[in-house]
MARROLO-197303 format. One record per residue (C-alpha): x, y, z; residue in one letter. Coordinates in steps of 0.5 Angstrom, whole numbers, plus 500, padded with zeros to 3 digits. Example, Ala and Ser with C-alpha at 12.3 -4.5 7.8 and 13.67 -1.06 7.14 Angstrom:
<atoms>
525491516a/527498514s/
</atoms>
This chain:
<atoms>
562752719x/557756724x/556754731x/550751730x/550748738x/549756739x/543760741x/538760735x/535766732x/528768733x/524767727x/516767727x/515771733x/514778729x/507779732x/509778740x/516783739x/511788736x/507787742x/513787747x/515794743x/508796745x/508793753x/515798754x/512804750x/506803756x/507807762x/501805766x/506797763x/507794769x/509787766x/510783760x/509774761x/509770756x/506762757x/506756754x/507749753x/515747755x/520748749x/516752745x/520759746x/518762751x/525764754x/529766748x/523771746x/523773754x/531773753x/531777746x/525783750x/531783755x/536785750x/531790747x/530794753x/537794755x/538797748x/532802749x/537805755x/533801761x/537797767x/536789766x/537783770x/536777769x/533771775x/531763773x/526761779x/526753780x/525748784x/531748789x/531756789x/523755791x/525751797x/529757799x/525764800x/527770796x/532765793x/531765786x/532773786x/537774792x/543776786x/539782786x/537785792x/541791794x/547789799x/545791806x/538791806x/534788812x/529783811x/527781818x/522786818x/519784810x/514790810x/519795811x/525791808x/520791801x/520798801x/528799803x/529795797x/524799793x/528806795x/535802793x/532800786x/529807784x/535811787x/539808781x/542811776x/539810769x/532808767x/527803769x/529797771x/527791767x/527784770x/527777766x/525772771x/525765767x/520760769x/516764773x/511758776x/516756781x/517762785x/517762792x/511766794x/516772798x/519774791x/512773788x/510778793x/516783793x/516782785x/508784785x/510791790x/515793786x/512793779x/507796783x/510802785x/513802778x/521800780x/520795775x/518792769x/517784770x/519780763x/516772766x/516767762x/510760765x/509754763x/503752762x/499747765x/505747771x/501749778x/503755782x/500759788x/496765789x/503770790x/505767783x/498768779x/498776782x/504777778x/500775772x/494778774x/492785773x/490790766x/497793766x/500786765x/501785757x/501777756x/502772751x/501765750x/506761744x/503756740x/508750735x/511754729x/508752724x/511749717x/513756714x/516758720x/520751721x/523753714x/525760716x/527758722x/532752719x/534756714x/537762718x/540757723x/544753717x/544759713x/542755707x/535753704x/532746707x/529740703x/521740703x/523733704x/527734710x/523740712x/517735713x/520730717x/523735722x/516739722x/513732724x/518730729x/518736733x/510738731x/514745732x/517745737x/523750737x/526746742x/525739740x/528742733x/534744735x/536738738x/533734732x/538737728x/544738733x/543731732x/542729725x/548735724x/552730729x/550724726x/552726719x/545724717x/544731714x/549734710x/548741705x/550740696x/553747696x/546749695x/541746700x/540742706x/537735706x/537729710x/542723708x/535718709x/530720714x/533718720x/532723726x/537720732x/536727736x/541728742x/542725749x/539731751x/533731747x/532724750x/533726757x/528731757x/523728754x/524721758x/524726764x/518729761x/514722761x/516720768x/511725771x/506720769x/503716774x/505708774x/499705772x/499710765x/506706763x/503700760x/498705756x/504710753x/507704752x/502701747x/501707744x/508708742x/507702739x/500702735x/498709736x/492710735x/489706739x/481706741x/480708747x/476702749x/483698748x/486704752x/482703758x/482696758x/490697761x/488702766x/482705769x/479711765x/481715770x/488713768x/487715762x/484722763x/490724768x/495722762x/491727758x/490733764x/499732764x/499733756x/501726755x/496724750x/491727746x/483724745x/480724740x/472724737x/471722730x/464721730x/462715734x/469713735x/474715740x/481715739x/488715743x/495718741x/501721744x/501728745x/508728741x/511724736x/518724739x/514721746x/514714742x/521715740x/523715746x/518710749x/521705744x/528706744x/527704752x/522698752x/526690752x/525685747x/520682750x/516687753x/514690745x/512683744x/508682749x/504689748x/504687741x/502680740x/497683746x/493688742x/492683735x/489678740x/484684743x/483687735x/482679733x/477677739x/473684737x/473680731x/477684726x/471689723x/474694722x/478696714x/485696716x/484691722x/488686718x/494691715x/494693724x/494685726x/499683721x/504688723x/503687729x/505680728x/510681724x/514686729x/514682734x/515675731x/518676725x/512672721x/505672720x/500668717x/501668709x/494669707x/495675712x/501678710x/498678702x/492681705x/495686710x/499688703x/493689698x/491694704x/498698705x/499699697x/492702697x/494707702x/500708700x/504706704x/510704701x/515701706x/510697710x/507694703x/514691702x/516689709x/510685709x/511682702x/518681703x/517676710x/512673705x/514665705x/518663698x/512658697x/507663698x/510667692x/505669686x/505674680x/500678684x/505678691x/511679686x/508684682x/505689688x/512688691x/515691685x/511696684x/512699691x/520698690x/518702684x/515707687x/520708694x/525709687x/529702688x/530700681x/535695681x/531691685x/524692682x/527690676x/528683679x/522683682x/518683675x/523681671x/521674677x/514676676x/514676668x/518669668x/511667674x/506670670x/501665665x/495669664x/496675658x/493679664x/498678669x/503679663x/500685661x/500688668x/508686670x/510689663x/506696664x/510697671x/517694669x/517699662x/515705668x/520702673x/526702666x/524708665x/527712671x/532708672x/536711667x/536704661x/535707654x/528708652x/529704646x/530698653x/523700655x/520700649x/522693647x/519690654x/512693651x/514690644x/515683647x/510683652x/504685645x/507679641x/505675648x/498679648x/492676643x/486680646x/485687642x/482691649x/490689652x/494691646x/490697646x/494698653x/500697651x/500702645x/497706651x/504706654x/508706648x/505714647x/506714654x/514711654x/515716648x/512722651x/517721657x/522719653x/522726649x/518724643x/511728644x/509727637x/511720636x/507720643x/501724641x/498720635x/499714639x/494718644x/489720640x/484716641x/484716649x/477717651x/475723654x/472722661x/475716666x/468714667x/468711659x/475707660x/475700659x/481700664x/481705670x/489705670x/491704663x/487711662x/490715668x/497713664x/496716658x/492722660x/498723665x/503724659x/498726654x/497734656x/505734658x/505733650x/500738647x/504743652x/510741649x/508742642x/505749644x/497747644x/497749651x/489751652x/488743650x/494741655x/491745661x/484741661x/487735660x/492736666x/485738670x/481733667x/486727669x/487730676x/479730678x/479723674x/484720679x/481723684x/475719683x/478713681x/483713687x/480706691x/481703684x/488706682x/495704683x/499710680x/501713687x/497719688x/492723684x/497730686x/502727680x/497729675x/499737677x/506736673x/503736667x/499742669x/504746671x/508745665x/502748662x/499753665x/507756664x/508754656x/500758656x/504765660x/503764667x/510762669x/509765676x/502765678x/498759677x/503754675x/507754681x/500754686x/499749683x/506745683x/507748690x/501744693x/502738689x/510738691x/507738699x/502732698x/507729694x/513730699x/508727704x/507721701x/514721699x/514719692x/519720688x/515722682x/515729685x/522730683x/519733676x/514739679x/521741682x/524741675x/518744672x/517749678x/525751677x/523752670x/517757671x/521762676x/526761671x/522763665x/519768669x/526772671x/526770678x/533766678x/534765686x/527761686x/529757681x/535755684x/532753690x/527749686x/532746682x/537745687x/531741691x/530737685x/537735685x/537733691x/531728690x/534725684x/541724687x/538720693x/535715687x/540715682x/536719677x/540722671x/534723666x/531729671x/538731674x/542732667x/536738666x/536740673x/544741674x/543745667x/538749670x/542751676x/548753672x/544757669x/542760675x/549761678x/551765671x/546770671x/546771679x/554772678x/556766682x/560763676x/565758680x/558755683x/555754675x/562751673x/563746678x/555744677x/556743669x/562739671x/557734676x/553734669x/559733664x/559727668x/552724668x/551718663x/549721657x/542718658x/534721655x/533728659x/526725660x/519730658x/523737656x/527738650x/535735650x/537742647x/534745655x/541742658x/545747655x/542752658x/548752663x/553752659x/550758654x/549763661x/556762663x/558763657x/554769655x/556771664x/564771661x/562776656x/562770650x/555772648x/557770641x/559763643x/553762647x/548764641x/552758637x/550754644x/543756644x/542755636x/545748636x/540747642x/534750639x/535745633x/535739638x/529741641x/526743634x/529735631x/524732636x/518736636x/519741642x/516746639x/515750646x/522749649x/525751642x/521758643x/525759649x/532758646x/531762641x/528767645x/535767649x/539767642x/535774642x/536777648x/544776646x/544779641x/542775635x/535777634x/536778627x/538772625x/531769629x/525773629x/523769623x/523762626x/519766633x/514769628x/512763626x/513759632x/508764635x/502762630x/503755632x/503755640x/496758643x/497762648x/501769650x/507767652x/510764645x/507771642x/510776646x/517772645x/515774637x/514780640x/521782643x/525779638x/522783633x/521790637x/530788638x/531787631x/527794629x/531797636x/525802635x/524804642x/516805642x/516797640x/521795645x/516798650x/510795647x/514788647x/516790655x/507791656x/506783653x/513781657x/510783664x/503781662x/505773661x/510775668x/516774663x/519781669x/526779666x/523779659x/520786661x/525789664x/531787659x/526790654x/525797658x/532797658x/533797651x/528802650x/532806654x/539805650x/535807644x/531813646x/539815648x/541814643x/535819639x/538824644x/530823648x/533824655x/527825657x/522819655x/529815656x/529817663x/523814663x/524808660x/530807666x/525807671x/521802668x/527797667x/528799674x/522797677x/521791673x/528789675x/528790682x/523783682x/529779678x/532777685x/539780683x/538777676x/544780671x/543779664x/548781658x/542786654x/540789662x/546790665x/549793659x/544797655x/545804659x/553804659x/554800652x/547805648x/554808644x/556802642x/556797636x/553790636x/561788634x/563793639x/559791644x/561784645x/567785644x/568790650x/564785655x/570778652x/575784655x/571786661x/572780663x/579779662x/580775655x/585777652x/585781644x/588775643x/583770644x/577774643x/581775636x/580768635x/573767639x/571771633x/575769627x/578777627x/585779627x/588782634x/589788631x/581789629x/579787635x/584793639x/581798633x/574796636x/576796643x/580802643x/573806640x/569803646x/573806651x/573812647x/565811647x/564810655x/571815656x/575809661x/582807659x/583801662x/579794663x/577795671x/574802668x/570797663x/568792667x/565797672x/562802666x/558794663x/557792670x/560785669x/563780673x/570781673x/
</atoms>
């Protein structure tokens, strides 16, 4: 492993190198300062300008003012001064060390001082004449807000000194900067907390993770980096600087930084009344604390998240009770006016004593499930008295545990506010959450569908059995059971505003465009994703379901059946992922599945392993086979065609071991995706065909029409496009859309081998995104343009595949590697060639393919014949196959 506790790369700061390549490129430059707030990277950008400059051919040296060096004059840069220079008269000594300094061999000298601000003002004076008299380049770093004197400011000051100042990293370049220090992708998840925990500070961040690395609490799969839970312990280092940061703080600002960490944010007035306005505006002017207008409101909050960290982990037992049962008599005393004054009360009762009023407590929790706040809704549910228990409470409970993704003890939950539950409605209720909550635990469909049955044997009332028959289409849908889903759908109403049931409808109009998508009616599932999502948005104070961004999963899996498998689709899924990892729901484990499947279909197999290797880690962390057994396919799948075939075979060995449980809204059949492009990356193309086949029919029994299309399509770029065409053609007439046509396309342009319809089929590929589609076509056209003794337009058609290929992220297909080298080649030549090329021997090839060992040595012997090798390293090399 890396040594991660080592100096990190630069990453983000592109701009402020270029200007520094401008600065040393400037003779009239004298210096070139850098600023900004404490850990935000100002020494390792000034450290990474010093070695450029070395590198450039300039003398370097390098000084670090401080405190204990500012007492002393010339201290900081006393290492530097030529030996023998007489100080005592400072005019003519300055000028001696000048004379030295220039005199030298070699360039210019560039000079790093770090934190500039504690300079003595004899070296900020010496400092300032020899840039001026162009002895040196200074690099400076300062700090900002930290005070200095006129001396220290003149080395800033002036046209001919360049300066900078360094802002946070924002979350793209946390997530560069993360994955070139770990030397693998980050989670979103992860990558949120982080982002969040050290508001992008560079410094912050990598003790977060040396801590979190220590703890063991973040751990990488193979294919990414996530954290075990959420928990950031940081280092001792970390807390040493940050405490020695809020000691700074005057003593009359303890009580409010210390309330902050406890209730942020907090009104101002309630601020002031520990400490004198004045208090307060000083912890502001030291960058403590941030104020805040919002409309006639004025709010507090610490300036950094991990401030309050820091703050809690210091304050004793009594003193955290104290604040906190002082700040909910001072909330209850302005009389609780506020919306969430109740939830902010009883968590502060709670926190501080264990326990809270009971009416409190239930309403505090109506309040926190309405905001989405998960793990509060369950703390305060959970230290409600036994006696105090109901349905209602019992119910939100498991709904919350439900959605934090903890099946097993939301299936108790409801199953006790099932057995609590007298009114149909309370019935209803419980069975519409508990049939979901079965759903994603990984019991059998047919086990949520009997809790649905049972609970309208119960019902009597036409209006609540409609809901049930609303959640069977939407149990069936996710079970894999479009069809069956859809005509249970059929009479949904159009608009939220005309459902007799806010909930019931956001239900079905989740599932439903998934299965018009699925059945290949792409343009009606596109304005039913849309129409849900703005639905959900305008009943979201009456809505349970977790958040309105759920509804883009069914919109991504639509907009890509419709052929935009990279464009749209994944706009639209990456945002909703981000809401979704924000909120923490676990429901975005099926974007990242859908976005891997969109960069899958559009040839870019290193994005998709990254959505997919994401997806994997969510579903791992709740237990979640129904989406895992599909993402572990799409990630062999993944490895094979990018040539890492020990990654894709110890994945489909982590798949083989999953319980055998429904896939969930894709097509079962798509779970041998893996084990087909293994296959067909060890040149046993005529094995995977027999995989695809079988998957294709698993897809075609249960009705998806669109996940069927996409495996026959691979059955005809291994070469069995004769044997599918017909099944695509009609497959074409039935999906709206371009993507299902171009596929037809394809198939047919393969099958005829007629060069100007290879490239037509490579024209409708690229205009649905399908580049590796569009680059294997190219490339067949090519061969068959060899193959006509057309040099030229097969030149042509090579520069085509190429630069089609040159967007498929190292994508390496059967039909694209081999098209050029096997163009000589008969279809039986071809494949038997790649099953040799990879090292199977004639005699099991021969029994790969029901044919003697010597038919197979006859067919062999003609390829190299063909391709002019003799051996099977010369082979491998002339197919550009994996050996």
């Amino acid at each position: 492993m890396r040594d991660r506790a080592g100096r990190w790369p630069l990453v983000g700061r592109e701009a402020e190198l270029a200007y520094f390549a401008a600065a040393l490129a400037d003779r009239e430059c004298r210096g070139f300062v850098v600023g900004g707030a404490a850990g935000v990277g100002k020494s390792r950008l000034a450290e990474e300008c010093l070695e450029r400059a070395a590198a450039a051919g300039y003398r370097v040296g390098r000084a670090t003012a401080s405190v204990a060096a500012g007492a002393v004059p010339l201290g900081a840069i006393a290492h530097l001064l030529p030996v023998g220079v007489d100080l005592t008269d400072p005019v003519a000594g300055f000028a001696a060390v000048a004379r030295e300094l220039a005199s030298g061999p070699g360039r210019q000298w560039v000079l790093f001082v770090d934190d500039m601000h504690l300079l003595d003002a004899a070296s900020a004076v010496l400092l300032r004449q020899l840039m001026d008299t162009g002895v040196l380049l200074l690099i400076g770093t300062v700090r900002t807000g930290e005070p200095y004197g006129d001396a220290v400011a003149a080395l800033r000051g002036g046209d001919a000194v360049y300066r900078v100042d360094l802002t946070v990293l924002g979350p793209e370049q946390v997530e560069a900067l993360l994955q070139a220090a770990l030397g693998r992708p980050v989670a979103r998840r992860t990558l949120h907390e982080l982002s969040a925990a050290s508001g992008g500070n560079v410094l912050y961040l990598r003790e977060l993770v040396l801590g979190a690395l220590a703890a063991g609490n973040l751990a990488e799969d193979g294919e990414i980096w996530h954290l075990v839970d959420d928990r950031l312990p940081g280092t001792a280092r970390l807390t040493e600087m940050i405490s020695t940061r809020l000691a700074g703080a005057d003593a009359a600002g303890r009580p409010v930084l210390e309330l902050l960490a406890l209730c942020e944010p907090l009104p101002l007035a309630h601020a002031e009344a520990l400490a004198p306005p004045q208090v307060t505006a000083a912890l502001e002017r030291a960058g403590l604390v941030r104020i805040a207008q919002d409309r006639r409101r004025t709010t507090v909050s610490l300036a950094h998240p991990l401030y309050g960290e820091v703050l809690r982990a210091g304050l004793p037992v009594l003193r955290r009770r104290e604040l906190l049962l002082d700040q909910a008599a001072r909330v209850q005393a302005r009389g609780a006016r506020r919306r969430g004054d109740p939830l902010h009360i009883a968590g502060w009762q709670l926190t501080a004593t264990g326990t809270a009023d009971p009416a409190l407590l239930a309403r505090a929790a109506v309040l926190a499930r309405h905001a989405h706040d998960l793990p509060q809704t369950v703390a305060l549910l959970d230290a409600l008295p036994e006696k105090y228990r109901t349905t209602a409470t019992d119910l939100r409970l498991g709904e919350a545990l439900f959605e934090l993704g903890r099946w097993d003890r939301a299936e108790a939950t409801l199953a006790r506010a099932d057995a609590l539950a007298v009114e149909e409605q309370d019935r209803l209720a419980v069975a519409l959450v508990r049939t979901t909550n079965l759903l994603w635990s990984n019991a059998p469909v047919a086990e949520a569908l009997a809790v649905n049955d049972a609970a309208r044997e119960r019902i009597s009332g036409p209006a609540d059995r409609r809901k049930l028959t609303i959640n069977e289409g939407f149990l069936r849908i996710v079970g894999g059971r479009p069809v069956e889903g859809l005509a249970l759908l059929a009479d949904l109403e159009t608009d939220v505003g005309d459902a007799p049931d806010v909930n019931a409808w956001l239900r079905g109009a989740w599932m439903k465009p998934a299965a018009l998508a699925l059945v290949g009616r792409t343009a009606e599932a596109t304005t039913w994703a849309r129409r849900a999502h703005d639905g959900h948005r305008l009943v979201q104070e009456r809505a349970l379901a977790s958040h309105p961004a759920f509804q883009r999963v069914p919109l991504v899996l639509a907009l890509t059946e419709a052929g935009l498998p990279a464009a749209e689709a994944c706009r639209e899924g990456e945002h909703a992922y981000a809401e979704l990892t924000a909120a923490g729901s676990p429901v975005r484990i099926w974007l990242a599945v859908l976005l891997g499947r969109a960069h899958w279909l559009a040839g870019h197999p290193v994005t998709a392993r990254r959505w997919w290797a994401e997806a994997a880690t969510v579903a791992r962390s709740i237990d979640h086979a129904m989406a895992l057994r599909l993402v572990l396919a799409g990630l062999a799948a993944c490895a094979a065609v990018l040539g890492d075939l020990d990654a894709a075979e110890a994945t489909l060995a982590e798949h083989r071991a999953l319980p055998p449980v429904e896939p969930g809204l894709l097509s079962a059949g798509e779970e041998l995706l893996g084990e087909a492009w293994l296959l067909a990356a060890r040149g046993q193309v005529g094995r995977a065909r027999s995989v695809l086949v079988e998957a294709a029919g698993v897809a075609r029994a249960s009705g998806h029409v669109t996940g069927e299309a996409l495996l026959l399509t691979d059955v005809a770029r291994l070469g069995g496009a004769k044997e599918v065409t017909g099944r695509l053609t009609a497959l074409a007439l039935v999906c709206d859309g371009e993507l299902a046509p171009a596929r037809a396309q394809l198939a047919r342009a393969l099958v005829a081998d007629d060069p100007e319809l290879l490239l037509l089929a490579a024209d409708a590929c690229q205009a649905v995104g399908a580049e590796l589609l569009a680059a294997e076509a190219a490339a067949a056209a090519a061969a068959a343009w060899r193959r006509a003794d057309r040099p030229r337009r097969a030149a042509a058609a090579d520069r085509r595949a190429a630069t089609a290929r040159a967007r498929c992220e190292g994508a390496r297909t059967p039909l694209l590697t081999t098209a050029r080298a096997t163009a000589p080649l008969t279809v039986r030549e071809r494949e038997i060639a790649l099953l040799a090329a990879v090292g199977t021997t004639s005699k099991d090839i021969a029994t790969a393919l029901a044919l003697s060992v010597r038919t197979v040595n006859n067919h062999l012997q003609h390829a190299y014949a063909k391709l002019g090798v003799t051996t099977r390293h010369e082979l491998a090399q002339a197919l550009g196959v994996v050996e």
